[in-house]
Biopython code that builds the backbone (N, CA, C, O; Angstrom):
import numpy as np
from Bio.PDB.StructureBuilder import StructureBuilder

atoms = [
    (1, "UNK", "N", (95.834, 65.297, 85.525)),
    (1, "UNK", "CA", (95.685, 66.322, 84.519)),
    (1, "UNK", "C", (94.217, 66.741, 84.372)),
    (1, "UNK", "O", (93.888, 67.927, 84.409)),
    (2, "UNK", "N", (93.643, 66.084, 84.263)),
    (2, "UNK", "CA", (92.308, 66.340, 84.535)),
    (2, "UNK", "C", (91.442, 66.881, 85.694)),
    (2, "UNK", "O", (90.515, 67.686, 85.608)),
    (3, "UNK", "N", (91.847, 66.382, 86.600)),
    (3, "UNK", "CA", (91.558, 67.693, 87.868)),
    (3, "UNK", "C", (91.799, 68.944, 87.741)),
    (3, "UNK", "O", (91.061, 69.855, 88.115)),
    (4, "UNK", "N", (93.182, 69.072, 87.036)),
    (4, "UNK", "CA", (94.000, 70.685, 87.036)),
    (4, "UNK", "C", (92.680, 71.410, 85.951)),
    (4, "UNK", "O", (92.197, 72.491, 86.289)),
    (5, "UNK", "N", (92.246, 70.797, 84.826)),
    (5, "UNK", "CA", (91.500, 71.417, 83.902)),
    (5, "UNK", "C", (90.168, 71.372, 84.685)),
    (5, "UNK", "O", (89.566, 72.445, 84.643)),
    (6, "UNK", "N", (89.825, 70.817, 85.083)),
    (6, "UNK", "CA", (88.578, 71.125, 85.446)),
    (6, "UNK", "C", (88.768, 72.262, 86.648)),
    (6, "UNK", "O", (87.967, 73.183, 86.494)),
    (7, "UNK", "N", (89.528, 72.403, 87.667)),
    (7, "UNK", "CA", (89.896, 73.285, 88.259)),
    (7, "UNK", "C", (90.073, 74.781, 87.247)),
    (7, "UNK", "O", (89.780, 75.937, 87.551)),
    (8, "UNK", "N", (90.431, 74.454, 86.467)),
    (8, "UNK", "CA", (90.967, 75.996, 85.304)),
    (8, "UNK", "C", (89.785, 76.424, 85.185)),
    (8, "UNK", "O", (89.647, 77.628, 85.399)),
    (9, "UNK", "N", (88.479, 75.584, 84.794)),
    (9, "UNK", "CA", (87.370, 75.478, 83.777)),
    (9, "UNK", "C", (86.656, 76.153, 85.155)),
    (9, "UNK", "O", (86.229, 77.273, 84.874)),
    (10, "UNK", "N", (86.416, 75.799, 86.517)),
    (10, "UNK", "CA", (85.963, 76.286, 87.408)),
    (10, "UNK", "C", (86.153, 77.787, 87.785)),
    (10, "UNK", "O", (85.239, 78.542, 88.116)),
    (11, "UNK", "N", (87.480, 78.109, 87.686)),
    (11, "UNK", "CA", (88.235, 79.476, 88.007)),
    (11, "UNK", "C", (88.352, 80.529, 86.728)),
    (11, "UNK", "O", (88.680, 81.713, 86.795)),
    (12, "UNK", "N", (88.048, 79.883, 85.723)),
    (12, "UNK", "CA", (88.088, 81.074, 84.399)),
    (12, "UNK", "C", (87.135, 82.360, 84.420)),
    (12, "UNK", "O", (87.452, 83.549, 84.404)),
    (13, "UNK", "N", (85.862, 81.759, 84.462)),
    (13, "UNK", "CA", (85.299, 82.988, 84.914)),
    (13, "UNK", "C", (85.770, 84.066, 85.429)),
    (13, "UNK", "O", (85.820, 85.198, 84.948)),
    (14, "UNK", "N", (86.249, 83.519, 86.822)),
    (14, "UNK", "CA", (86.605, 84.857, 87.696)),
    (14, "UNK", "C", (88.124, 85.433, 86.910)),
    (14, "UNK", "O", (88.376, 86.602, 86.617)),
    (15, "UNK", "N", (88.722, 84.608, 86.762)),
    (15, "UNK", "CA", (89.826, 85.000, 86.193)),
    (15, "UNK", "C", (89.788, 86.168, 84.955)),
    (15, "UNK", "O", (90.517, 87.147, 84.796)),
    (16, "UNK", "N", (89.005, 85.830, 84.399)),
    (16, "UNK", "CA", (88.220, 86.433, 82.808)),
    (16, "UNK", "C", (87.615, 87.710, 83.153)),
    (16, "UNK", "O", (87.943, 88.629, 82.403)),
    (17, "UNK", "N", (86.618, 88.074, 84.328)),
    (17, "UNK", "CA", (86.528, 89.015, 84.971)),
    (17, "UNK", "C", (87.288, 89.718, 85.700)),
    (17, "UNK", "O", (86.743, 90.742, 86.114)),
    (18, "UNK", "N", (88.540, 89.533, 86.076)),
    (18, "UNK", "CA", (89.494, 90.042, 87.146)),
    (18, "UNK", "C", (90.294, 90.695, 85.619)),
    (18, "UNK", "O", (90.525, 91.904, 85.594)),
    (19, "UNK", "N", (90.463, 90.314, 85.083)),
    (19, "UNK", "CA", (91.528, 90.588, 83.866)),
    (19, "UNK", "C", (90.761, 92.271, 83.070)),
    (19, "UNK", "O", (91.214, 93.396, 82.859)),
    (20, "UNK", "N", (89.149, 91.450, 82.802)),
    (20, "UNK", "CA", (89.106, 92.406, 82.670)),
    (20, "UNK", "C", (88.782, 94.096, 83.410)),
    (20, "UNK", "O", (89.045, 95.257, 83.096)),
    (21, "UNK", "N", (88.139, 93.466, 84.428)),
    (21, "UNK", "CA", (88.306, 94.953, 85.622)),
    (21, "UNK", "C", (89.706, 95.279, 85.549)),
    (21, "UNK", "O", (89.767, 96.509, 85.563)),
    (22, "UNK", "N", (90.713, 94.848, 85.486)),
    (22, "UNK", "CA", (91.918, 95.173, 85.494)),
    (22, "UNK", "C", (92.381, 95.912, 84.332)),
    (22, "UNK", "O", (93.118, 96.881, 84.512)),
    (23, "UNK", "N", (92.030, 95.562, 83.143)),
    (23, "UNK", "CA", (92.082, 96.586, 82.182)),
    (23, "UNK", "C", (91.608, 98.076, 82.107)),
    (23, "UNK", "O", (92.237, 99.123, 81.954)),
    (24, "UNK", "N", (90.139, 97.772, 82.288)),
    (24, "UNK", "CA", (89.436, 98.747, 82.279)),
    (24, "UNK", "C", (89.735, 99.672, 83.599)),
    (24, "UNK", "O", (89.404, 100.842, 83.407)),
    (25, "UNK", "N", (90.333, 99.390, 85.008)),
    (25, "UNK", "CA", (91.152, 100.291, 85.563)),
    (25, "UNK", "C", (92.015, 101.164, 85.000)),
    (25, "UNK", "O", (91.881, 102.388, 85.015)),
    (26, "UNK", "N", (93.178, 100.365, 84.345)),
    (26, "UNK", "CA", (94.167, 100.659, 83.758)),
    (26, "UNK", "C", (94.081, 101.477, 82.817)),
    (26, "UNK", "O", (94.977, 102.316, 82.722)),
    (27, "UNK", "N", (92.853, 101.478, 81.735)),
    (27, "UNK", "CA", (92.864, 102.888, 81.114)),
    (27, "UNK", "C", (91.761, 103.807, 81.978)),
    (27, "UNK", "O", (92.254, 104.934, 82.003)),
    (28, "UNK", "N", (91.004, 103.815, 82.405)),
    (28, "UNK", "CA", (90.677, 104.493, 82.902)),
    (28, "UNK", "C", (91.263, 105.518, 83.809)),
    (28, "UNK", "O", (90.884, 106.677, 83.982)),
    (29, "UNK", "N", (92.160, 104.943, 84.305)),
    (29, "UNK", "CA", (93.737, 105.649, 85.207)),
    (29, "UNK", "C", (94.429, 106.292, 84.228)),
    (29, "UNK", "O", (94.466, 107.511, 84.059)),
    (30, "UNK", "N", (95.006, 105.410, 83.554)),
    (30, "UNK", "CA", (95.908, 106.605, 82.762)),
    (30, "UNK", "C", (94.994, 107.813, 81.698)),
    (30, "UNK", "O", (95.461, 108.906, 81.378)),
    (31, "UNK", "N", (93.751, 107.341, 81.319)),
    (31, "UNK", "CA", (92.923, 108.279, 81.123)),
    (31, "UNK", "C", (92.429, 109.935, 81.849)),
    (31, "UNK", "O", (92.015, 111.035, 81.485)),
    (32, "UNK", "N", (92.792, 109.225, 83.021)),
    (32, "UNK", "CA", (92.316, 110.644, 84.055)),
    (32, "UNK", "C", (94.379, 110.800, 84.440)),
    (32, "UNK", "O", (94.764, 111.916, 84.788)),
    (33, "UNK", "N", (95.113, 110.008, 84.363)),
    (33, "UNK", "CA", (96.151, 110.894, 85.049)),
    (33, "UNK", "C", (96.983, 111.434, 84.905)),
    (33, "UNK", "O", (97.642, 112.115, 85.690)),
    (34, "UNK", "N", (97.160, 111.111, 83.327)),
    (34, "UNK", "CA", (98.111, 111.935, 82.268)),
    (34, "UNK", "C", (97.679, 113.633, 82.342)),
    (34, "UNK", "O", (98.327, 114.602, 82.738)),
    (35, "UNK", "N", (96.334, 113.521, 81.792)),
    (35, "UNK", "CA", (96.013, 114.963, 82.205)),
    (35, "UNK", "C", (96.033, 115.785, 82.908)),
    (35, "UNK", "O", (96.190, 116.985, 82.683)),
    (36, "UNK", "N", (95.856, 115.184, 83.980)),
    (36, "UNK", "CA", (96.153, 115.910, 85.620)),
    (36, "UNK", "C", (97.456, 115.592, 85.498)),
    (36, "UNK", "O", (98.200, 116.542, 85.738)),
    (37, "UNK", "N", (98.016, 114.530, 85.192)),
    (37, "UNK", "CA", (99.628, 115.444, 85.352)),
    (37, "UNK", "C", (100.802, 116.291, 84.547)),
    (37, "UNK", "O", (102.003, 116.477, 84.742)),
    (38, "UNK", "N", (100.045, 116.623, 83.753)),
    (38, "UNK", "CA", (100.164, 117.490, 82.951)),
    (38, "UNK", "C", (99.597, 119.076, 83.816)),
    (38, "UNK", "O", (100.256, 120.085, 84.066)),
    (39, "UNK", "N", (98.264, 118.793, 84.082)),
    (39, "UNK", "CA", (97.959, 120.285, 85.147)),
    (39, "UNK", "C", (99.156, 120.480, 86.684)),
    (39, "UNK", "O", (99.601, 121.534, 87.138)),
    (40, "UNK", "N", (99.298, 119.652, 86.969)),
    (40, "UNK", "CA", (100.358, 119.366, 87.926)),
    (40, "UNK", "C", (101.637, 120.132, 87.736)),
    (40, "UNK", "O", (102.158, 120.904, 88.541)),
    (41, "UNK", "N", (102.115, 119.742, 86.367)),
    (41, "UNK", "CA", (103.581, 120.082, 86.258)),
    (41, "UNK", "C", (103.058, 121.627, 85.934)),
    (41, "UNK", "O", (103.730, 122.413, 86.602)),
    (42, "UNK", "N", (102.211, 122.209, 85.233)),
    (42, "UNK", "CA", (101.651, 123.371, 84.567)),
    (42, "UNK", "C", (101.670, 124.474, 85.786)),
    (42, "UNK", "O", (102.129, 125.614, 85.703)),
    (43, "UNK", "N", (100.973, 123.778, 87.103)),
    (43, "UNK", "CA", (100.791, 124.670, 88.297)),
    (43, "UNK", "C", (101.706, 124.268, 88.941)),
    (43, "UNK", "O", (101.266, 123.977, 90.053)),
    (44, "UNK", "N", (103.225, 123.995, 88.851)),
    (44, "UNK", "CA", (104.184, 123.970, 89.386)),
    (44, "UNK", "C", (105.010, 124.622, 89.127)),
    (44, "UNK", "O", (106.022, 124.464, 89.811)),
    (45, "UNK", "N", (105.048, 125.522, 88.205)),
    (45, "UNK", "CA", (105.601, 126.513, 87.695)),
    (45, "UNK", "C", (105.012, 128.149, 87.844)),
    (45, "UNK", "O", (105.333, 129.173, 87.241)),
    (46, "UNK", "N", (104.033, 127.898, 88.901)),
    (46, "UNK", "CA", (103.120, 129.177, 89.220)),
    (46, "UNK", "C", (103.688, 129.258, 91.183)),
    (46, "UNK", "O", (104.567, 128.620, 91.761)),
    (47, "UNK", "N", (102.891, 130.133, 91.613)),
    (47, "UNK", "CA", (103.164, 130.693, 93.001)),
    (47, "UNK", "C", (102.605, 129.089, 93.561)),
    (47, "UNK", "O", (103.055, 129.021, 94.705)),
    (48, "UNK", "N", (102.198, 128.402, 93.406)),
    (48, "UNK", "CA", (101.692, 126.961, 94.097)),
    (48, "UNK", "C", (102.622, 126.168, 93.829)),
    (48, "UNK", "O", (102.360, 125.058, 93.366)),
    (49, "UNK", "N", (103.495, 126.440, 93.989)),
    (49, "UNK", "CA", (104.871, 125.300, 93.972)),
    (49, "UNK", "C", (104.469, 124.215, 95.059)),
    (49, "UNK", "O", (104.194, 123.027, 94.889)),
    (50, "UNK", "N", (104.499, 124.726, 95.852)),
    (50, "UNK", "CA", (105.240, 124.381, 97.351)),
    (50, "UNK", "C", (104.023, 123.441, 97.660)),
    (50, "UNK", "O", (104.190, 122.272, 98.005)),
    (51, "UNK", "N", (102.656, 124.082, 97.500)),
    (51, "UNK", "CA", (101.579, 122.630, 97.358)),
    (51, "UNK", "C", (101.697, 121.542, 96.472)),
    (51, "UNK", "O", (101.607, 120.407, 96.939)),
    (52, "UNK", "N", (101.872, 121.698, 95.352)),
    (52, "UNK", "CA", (102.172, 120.840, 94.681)),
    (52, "UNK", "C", (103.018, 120.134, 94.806)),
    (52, "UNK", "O", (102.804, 118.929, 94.941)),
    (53, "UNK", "N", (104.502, 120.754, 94.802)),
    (53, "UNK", "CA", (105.694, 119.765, 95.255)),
    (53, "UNK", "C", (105.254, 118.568, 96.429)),
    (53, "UNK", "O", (105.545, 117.372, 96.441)),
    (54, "UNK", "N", (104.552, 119.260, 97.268)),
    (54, "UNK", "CA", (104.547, 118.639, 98.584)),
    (54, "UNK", "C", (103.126, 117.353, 98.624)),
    (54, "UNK", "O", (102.938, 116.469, 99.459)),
    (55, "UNK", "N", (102.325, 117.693, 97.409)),
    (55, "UNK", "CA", (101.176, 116.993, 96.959)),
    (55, "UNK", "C", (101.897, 115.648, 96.113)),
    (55, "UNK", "O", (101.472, 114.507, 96.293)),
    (56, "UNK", "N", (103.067, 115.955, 95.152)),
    (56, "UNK", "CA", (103.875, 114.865, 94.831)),
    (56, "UNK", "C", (104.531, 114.160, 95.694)),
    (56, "UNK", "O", (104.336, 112.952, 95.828)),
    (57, "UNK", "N", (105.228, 114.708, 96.252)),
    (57, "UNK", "CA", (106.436, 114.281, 97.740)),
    (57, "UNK", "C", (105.795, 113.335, 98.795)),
    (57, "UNK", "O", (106.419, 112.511, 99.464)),
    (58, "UNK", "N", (104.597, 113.550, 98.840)),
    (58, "UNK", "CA", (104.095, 112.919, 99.958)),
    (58, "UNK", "C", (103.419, 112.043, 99.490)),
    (58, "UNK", "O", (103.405, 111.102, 100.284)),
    (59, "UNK", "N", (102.719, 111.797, 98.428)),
    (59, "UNK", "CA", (102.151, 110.425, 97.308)),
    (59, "UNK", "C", (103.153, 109.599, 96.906)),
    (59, "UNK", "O", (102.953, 108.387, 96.824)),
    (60, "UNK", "N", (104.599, 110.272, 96.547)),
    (60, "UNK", "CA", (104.786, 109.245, 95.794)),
    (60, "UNK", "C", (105.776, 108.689, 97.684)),
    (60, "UNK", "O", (105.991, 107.487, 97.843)),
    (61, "UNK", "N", (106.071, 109.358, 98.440)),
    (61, "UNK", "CA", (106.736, 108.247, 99.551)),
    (61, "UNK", "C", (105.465, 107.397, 100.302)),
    (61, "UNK", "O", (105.360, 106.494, 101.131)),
    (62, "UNK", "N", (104.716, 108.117, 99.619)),
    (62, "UNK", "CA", (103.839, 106.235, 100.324)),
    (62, "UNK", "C", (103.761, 105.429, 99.573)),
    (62, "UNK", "O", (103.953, 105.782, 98.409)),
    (63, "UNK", "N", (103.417, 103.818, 99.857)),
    (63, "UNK", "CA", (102.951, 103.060, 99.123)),
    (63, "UNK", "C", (101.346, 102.959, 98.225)),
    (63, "UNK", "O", (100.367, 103.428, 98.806)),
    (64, "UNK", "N", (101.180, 102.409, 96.984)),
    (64, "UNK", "CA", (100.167, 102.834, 96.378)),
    (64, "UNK", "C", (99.018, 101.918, 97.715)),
    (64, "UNK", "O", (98.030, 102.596, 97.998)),
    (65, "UNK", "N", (99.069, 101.152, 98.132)),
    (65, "UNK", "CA", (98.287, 99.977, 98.372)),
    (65, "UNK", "C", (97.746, 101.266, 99.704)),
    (65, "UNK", "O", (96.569, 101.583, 99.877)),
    (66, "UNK", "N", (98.796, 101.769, 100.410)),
    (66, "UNK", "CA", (98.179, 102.472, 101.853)),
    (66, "UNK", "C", (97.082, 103.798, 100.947)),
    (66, "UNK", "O", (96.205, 104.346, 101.615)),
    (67, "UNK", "N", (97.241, 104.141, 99.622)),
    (67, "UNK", "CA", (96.756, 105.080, 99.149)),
    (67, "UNK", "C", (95.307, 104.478, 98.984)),
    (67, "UNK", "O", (94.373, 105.260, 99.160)),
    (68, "UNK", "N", (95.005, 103.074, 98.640)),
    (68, "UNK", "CA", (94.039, 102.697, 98.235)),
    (68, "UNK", "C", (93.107, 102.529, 99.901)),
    (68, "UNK", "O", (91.909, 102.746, 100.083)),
    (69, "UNK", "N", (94.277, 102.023, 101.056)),
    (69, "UNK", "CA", (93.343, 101.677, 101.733)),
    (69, "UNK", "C", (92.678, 103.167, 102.836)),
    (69, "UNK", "O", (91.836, 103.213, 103.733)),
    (70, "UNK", "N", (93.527, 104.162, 102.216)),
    (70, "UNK", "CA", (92.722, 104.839, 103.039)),
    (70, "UNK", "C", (91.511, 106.092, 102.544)),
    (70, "UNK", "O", (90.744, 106.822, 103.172)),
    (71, "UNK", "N", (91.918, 105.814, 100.624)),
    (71, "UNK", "CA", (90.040, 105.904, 100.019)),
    (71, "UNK", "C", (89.182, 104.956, 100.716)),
    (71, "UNK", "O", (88.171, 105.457, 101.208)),
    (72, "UNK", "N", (89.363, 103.577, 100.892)),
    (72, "UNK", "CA", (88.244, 102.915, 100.904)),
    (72, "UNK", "C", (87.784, 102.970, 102.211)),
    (72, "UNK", "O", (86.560, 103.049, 102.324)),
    (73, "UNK", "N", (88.684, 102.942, 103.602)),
    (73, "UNK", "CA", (88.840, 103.000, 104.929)),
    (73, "UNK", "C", (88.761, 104.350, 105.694)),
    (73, "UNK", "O", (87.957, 104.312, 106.625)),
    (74, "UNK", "N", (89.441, 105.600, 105.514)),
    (74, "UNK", "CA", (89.598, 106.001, 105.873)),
    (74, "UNK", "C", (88.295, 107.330, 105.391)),
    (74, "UNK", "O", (88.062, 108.259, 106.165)),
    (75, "UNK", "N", (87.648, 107.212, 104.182)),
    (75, "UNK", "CA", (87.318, 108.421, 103.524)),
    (75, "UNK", "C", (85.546, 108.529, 104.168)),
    (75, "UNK", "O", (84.969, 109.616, 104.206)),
    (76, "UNK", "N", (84.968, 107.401, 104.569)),
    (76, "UNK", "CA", (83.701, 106.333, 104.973)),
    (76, "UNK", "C", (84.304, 107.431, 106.153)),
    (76, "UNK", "O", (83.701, 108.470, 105.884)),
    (77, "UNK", "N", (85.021, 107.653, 107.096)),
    (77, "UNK", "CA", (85.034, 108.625, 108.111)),
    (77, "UNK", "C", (84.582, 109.852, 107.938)),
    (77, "UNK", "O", (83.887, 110.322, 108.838)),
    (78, "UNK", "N", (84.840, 110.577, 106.864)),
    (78, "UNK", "CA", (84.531, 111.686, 106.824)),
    (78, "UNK", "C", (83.354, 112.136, 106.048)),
    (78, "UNK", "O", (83.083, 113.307, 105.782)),
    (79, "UNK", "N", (82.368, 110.590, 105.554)),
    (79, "UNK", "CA", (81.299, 110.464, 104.987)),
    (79, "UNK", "C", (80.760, 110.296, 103.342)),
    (79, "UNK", "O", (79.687, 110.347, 102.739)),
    (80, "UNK", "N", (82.166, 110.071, 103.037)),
    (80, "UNK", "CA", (82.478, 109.654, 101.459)),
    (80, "UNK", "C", (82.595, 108.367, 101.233)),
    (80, "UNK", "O", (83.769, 108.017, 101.107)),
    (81, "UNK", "N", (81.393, 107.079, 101.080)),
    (81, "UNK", "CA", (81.220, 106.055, 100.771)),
    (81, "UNK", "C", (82.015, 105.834, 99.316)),
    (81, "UNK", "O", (81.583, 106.299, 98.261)),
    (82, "UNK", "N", (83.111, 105.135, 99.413)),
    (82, "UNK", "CA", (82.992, 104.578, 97.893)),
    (82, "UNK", "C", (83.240, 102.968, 97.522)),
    (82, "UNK", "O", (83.834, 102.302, 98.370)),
    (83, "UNK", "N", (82.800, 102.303, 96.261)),
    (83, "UNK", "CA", (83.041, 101.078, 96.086)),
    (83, "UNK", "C", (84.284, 100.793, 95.759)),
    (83, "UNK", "O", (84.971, 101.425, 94.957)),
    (84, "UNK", "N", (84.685, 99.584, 96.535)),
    (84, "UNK", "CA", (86.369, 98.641, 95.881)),
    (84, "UNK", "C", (86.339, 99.688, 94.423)),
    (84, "UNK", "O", (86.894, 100.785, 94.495)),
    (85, "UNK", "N", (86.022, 99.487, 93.823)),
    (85, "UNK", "CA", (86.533, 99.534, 92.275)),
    (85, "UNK", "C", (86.533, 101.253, 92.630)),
    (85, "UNK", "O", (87.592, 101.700, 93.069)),
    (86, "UNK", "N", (85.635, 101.994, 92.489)),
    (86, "UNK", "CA", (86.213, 103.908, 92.953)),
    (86, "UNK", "C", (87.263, 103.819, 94.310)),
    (86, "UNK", "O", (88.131, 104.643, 94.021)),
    (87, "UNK", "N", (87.488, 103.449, 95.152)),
    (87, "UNK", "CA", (88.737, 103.579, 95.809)),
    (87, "UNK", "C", (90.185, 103.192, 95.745)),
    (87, "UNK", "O", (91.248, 103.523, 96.270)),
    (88, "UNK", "N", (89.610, 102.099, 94.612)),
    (88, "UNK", "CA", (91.076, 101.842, 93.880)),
    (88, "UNK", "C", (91.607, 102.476, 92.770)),
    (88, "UNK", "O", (92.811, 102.466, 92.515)),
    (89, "UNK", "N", (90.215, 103.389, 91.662)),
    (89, "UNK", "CA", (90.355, 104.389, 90.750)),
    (89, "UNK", "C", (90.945, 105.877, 91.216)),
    (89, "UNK", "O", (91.546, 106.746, 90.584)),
    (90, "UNK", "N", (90.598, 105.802, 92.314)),
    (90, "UNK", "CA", (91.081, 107.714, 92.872)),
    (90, "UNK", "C", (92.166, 107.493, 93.157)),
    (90, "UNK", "O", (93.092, 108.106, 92.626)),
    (91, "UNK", "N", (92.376, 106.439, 94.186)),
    (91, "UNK", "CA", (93.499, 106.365, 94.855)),
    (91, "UNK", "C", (94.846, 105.799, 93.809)),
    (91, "UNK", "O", (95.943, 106.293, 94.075)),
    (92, "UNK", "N", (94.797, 105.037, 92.931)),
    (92, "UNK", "CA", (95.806, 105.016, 92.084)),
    (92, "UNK", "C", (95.960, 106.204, 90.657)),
    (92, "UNK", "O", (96.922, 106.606, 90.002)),
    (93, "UNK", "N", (95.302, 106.323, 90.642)),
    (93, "UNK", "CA", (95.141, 108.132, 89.843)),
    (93, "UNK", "C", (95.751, 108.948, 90.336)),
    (93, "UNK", "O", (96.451, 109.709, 89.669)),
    (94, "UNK", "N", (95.646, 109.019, 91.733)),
    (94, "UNK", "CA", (96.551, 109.724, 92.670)),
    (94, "UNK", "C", (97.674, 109.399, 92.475)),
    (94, "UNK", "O", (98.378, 110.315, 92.050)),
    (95, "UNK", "N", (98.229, 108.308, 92.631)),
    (95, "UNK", "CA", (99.472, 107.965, 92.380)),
    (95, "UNK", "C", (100.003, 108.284, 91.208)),
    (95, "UNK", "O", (101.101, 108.837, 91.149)),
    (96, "UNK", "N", (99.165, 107.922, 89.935)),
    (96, "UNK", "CA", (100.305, 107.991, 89.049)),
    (96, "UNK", "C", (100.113, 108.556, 88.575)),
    (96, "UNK", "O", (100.400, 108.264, 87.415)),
    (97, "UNK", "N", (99.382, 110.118, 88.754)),
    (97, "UNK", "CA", (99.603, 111.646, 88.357)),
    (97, "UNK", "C", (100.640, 111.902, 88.786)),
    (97, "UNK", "O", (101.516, 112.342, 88.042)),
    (98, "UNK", "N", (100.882, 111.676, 90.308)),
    (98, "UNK", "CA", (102.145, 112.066, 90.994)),
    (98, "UNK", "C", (103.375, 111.620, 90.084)),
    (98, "UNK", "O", (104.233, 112.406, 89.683)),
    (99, "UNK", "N", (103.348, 110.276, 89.815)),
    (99, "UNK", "CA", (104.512, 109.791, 89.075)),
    (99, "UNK", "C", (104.954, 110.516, 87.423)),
    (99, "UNK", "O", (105.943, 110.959, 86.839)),
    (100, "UNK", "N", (103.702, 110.312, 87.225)),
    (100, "UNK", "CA", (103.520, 110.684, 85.432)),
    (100, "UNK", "C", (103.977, 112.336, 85.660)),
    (100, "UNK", "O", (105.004, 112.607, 85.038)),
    (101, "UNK", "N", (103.433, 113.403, 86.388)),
    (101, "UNK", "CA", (104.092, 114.423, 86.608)),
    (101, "UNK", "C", (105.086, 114.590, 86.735)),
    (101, "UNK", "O", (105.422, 115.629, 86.167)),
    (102, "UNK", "N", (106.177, 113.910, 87.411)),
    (102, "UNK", "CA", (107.490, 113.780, 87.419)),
    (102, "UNK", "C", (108.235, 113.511, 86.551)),
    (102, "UNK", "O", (109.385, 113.951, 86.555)),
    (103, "UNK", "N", (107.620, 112.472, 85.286)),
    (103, "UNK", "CA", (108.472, 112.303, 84.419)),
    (103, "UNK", "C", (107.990, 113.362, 83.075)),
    (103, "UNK", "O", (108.695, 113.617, 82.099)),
    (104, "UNK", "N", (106.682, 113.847, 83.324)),
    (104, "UNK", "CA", (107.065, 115.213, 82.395)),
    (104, "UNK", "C", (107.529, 116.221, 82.833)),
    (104, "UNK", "O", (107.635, 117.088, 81.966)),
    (105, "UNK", "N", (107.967, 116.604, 84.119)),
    (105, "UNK", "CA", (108.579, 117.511, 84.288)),
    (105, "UNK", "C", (110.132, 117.548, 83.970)),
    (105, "UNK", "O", (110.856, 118.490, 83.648)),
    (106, "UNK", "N", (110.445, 115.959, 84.206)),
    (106, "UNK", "CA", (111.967, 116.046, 83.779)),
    (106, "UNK", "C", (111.992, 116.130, 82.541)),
    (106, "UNK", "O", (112.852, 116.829, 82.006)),
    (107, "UNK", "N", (111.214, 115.555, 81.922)),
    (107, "UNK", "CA", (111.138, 115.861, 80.179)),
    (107, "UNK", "C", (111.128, 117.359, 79.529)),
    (107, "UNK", "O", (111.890, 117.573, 78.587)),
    (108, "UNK", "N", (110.279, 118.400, 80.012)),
    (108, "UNK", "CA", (110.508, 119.853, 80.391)),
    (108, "UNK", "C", (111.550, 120.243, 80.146)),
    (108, "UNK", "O", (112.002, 120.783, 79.136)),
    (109, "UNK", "N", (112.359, 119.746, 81.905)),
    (109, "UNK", "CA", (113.422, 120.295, 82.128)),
    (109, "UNK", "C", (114.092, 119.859, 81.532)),
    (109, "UNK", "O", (115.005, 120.685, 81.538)),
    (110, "UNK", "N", (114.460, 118.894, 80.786)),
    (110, "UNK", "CA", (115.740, 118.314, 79.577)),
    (110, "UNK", "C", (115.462, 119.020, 78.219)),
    (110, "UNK", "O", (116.166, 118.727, 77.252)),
    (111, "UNK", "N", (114.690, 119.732, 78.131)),
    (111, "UNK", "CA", (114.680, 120.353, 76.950)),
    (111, "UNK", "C", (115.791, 122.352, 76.591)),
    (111, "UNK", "O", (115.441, 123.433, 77.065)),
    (112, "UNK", "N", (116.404, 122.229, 76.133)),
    (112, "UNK", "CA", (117.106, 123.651, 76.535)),
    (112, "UNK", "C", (116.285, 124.792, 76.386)),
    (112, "UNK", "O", (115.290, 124.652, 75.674)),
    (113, "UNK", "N", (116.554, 126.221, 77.065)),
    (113, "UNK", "CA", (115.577, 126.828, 76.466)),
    (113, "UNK", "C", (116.298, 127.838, 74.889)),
    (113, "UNK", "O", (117.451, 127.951, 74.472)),
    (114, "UNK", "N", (115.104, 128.347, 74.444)),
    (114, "UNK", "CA", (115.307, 128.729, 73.640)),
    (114, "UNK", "C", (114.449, 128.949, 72.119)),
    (114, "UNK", "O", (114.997, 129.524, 71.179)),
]
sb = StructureBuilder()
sb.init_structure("model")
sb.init_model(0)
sb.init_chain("A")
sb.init_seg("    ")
for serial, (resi, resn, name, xyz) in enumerate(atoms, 1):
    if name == "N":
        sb.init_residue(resn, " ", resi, " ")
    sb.init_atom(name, np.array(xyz, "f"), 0.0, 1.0, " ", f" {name:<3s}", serial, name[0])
structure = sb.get_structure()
């Protein structure tokens, strides 16, 4: 029992830090992606359908993780350095505008008109 705690007592730190980068992702994401998906559903109802649709369609059939690795991997190609923590902020923003757009659009559309 005492190994296990001193093991805890060793690993808290990071743990304590991981928790909180993890928060502070987390609003920071839904901070930026509610809004944008709100502009999303807004310019989906204009002559830019078909980008948009296809800007959702194709985010949400990938996985978030390939979204992250190809901010951090793939973007360094075309000369856009960014750190772990900004390639995991764009790239899941990305995502769950895509998502969050979808569920206000069905929300929208469940409303009658009138």
């Amino acid at each position: 029992m005492e190994r296990e705690l001193a093991l805890i007592a060793q690993y808290l730190p990071s743990i304590v830090h991981g928790l909180f980068m993890t928060l502070l992702l987390t609003v920071l994401i839904l901070g930026t992606a509610t809004p944008l998906a709100l502009l999303i559903v807004l310019v989906r109802s204009t002559r830019f359908e078909v980008i948009v649709t296809a800007y959702v369609t194709f985010i949400r059939a990938m996985p978030a993780l390939i979204i992250i690795y190809i901010s951090f991997y793939a973007l360094p190609q075309f000369g856009i350095r960014l750190t772990p923590f900004e390639a995991s902020y764009y790239g899941l923003t990305a995502v769950s505008a895509a998502y969050i757009s979808e569920d206000i659009r069905g929300g929208f559309n469940s409303i009658e008109r009138g």
